[in-house]
C-alpha positions as CSV (number, residue, x, y, z in Angstrom):
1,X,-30.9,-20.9,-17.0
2,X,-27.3,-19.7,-17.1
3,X,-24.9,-21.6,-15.4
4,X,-23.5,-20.4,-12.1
5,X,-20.2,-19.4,-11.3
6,X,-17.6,-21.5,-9.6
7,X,-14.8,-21.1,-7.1
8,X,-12.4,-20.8,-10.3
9,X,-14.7,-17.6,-11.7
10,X,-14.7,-16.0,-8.5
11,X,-10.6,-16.5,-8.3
12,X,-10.1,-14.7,-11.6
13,X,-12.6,-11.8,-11.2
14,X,-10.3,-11.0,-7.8
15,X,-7.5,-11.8,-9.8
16,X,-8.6,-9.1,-12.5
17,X,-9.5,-6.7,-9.0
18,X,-5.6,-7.0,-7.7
19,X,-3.9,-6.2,-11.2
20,X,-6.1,-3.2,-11.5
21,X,-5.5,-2.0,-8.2
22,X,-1.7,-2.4,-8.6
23,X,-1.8,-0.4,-11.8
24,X,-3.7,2.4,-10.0
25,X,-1.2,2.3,-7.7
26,X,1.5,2.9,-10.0
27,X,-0.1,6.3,-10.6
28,X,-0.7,7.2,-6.9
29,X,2.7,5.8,-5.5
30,X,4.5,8.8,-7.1
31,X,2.4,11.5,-6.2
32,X,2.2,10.1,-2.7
33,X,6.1,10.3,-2.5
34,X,6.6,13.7,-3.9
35,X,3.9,15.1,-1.0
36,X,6.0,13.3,1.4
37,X,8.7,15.9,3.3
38,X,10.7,13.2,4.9
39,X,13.0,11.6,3.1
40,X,12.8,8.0,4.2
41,X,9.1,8.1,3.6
42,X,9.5,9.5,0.3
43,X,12.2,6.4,-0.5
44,X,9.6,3.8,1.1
45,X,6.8,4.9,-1.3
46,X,9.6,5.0,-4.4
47,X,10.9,1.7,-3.4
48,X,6.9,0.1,-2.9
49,X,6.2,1.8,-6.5
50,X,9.5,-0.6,-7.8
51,X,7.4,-3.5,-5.8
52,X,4.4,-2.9,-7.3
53,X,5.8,-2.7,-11.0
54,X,7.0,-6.3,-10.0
55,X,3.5,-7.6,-8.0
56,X,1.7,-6.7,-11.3
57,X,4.7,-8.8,-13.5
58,X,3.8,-11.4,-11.0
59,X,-0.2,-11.4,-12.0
60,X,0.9,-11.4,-15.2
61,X,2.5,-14.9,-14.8
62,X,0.0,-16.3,-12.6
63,X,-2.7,-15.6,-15.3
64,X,-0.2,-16.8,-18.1
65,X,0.4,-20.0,-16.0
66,X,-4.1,-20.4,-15.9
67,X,-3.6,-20.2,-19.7
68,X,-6.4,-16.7,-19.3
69,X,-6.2,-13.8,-20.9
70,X,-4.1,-11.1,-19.0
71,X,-6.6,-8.0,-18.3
72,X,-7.7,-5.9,-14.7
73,X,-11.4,-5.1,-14.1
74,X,-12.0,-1.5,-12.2
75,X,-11.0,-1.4,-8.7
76,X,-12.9,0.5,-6.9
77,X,-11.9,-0.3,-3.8
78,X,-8.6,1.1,-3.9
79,X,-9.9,3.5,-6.5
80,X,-11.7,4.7,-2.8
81,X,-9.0,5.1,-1.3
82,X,-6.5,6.7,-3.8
83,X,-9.1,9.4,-3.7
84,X,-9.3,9.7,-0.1
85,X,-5.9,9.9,-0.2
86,X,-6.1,13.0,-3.2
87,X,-8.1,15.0,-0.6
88,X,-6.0,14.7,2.0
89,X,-3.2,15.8,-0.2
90,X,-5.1,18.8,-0.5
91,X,-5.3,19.9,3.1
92,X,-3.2,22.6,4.4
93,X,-1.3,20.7,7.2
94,X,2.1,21.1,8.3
95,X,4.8,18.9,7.0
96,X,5.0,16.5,9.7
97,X,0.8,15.9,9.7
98,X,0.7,15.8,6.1
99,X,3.6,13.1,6.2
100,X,1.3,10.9,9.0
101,X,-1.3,11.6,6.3
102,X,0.2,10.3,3.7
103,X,1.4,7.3,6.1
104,X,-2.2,6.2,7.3
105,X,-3.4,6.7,3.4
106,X,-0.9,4.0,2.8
107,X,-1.9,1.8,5.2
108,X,-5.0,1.9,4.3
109,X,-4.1,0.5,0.7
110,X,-1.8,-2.2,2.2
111,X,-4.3,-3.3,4.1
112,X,-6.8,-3.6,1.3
113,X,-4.5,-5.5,-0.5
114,X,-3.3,-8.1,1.8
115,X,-6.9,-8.8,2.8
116,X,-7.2,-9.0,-0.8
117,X,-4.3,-11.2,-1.4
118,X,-4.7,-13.2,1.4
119,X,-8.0,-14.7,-0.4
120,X,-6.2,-15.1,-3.3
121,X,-3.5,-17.4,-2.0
122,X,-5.7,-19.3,-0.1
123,X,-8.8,-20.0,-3.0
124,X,-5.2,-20.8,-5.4
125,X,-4.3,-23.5,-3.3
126,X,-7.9,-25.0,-2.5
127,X,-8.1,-24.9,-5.7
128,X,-4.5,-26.8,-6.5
129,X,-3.0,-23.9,-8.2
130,X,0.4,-24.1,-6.1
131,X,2.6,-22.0,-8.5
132,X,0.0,-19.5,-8.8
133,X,0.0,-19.5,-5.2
134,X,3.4,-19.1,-4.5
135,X,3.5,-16.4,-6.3
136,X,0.9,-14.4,-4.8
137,X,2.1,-15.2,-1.7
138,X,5.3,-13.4,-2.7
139,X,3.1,-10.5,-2.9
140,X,1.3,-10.8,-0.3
141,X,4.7,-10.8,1.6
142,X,5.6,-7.8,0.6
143,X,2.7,-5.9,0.9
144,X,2.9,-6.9,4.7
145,X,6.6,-5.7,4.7
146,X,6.0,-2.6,3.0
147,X,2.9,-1.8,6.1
148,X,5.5,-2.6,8.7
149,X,8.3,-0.5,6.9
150,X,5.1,2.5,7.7
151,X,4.0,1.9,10.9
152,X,8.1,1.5,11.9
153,X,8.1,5.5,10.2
154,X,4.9,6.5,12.0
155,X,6.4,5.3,15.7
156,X,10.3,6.0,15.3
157,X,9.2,9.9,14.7
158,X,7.0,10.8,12.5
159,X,3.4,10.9,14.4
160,X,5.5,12.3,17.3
161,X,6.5,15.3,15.4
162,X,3.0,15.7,13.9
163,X,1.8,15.7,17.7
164,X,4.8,18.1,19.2
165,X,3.8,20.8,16.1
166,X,0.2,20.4,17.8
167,X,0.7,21.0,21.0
168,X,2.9,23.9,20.1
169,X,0.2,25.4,18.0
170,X,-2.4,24.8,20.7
171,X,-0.3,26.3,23.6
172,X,2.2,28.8,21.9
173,X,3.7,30.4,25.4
174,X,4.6,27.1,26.0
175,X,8.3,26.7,25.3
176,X,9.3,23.9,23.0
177,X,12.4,21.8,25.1
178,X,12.6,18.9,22.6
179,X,14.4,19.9,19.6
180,X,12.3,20.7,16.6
181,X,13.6,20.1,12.9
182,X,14.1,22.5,10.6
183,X,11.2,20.5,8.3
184,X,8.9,21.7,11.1
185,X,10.7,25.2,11.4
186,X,9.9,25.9,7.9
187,X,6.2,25.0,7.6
188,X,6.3,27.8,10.7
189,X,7.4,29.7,8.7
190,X,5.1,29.4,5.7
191,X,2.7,29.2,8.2
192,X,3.6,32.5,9.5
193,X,3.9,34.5,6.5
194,X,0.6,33.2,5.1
195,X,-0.9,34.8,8.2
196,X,0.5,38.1,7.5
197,X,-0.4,38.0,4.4
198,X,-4.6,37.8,5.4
């Protein structure tokens, strides 16, 4: 009979999960910005992709420090995700939508991965691996601070802009009396001549 698997086992397979997902991430991060029309969400996902680069230096030490080999087995969580988040890229929404697209896509990731490294942490230091778990509590700070730095975007504007093009779109001899910006004028625009051109 094989030998079962211990605490320690189940620690490094979710160790392997997290430096997957965070290289996977390193290939979405940038597409995610460049879909992004507003400029500070476009720096938040450039300056998470700079985080991430550092979160998987970080997994490299903690599996350096466990004297195991350094090596990511397929996320497919996040690999979930990053494709949900392909599709919506695809979509034909304004610029304001797509960019509280793109914001809830993120989310969605951050949340993966702090449920993720929340288990982490916690089975390191059951387990007595306190440097190991300070640093993935490091990340597991700043995947917390970069879901804050989204949901701060999403309610200082952009999910009320995404609603305002709505309602004007549902109700266009309604006249707009809050100021719309000219990110929002344009994809009228586009908007408009596509129509024409059908």
């Amino acid at each position: 009979m094989a030998d079962t698997g211990t605490l320690h086992d189940a620690f490094l397979d979710e160790l392997r999960d997290a430096y997957d997902a965070e290289k996977q991430l390193t290939k979405a991060l940038p597409r995610m910005a460049k879909a992004a029309s507003s400029p500070d969400l476009r720096k938040a996902f450039e300056v998470h992709l700079e985080e991430t680069r550092g979160q998987i230096e970080r997994l490299e030490r903690v599996f350096e420090g466990l004297d195991e080999k350094v090596r990511g087995k397929h996320c497919d969580g996040i690999a979930g995700i990053i494709d949900e988040g392909k599709s919506v890229m695809e979509e034909d929404f304004d610029a304001a939508t797509m960019d509280a697209c793109l914001i809830a896509g993120g989310q969605r990731a951050e949340h993966y991965e702090m449920a993720a490294y929340g288990t982490l942490v916690a089975w390191a230091r059951a387990m007595g691996h306190a440097d190991a778990a300070d640093l993935l509590q490091e990340t597991l700070d700043e995947e917390k601070a970069a879901d804050a730095k989204l949901s701060s975007l999403a309610e200082d504007g952009i999910n009320q802009e995404a609603a305002q093009t709505a309602s004007a779109e549902e109700d266009p001899e309604e006249p707009i009396t809050t100021p719309v910006s000219a990110r929002t004028k344009t994809s009228r625009a586009a908007a408009a001549v596509k129509a024409a051109r059908r």
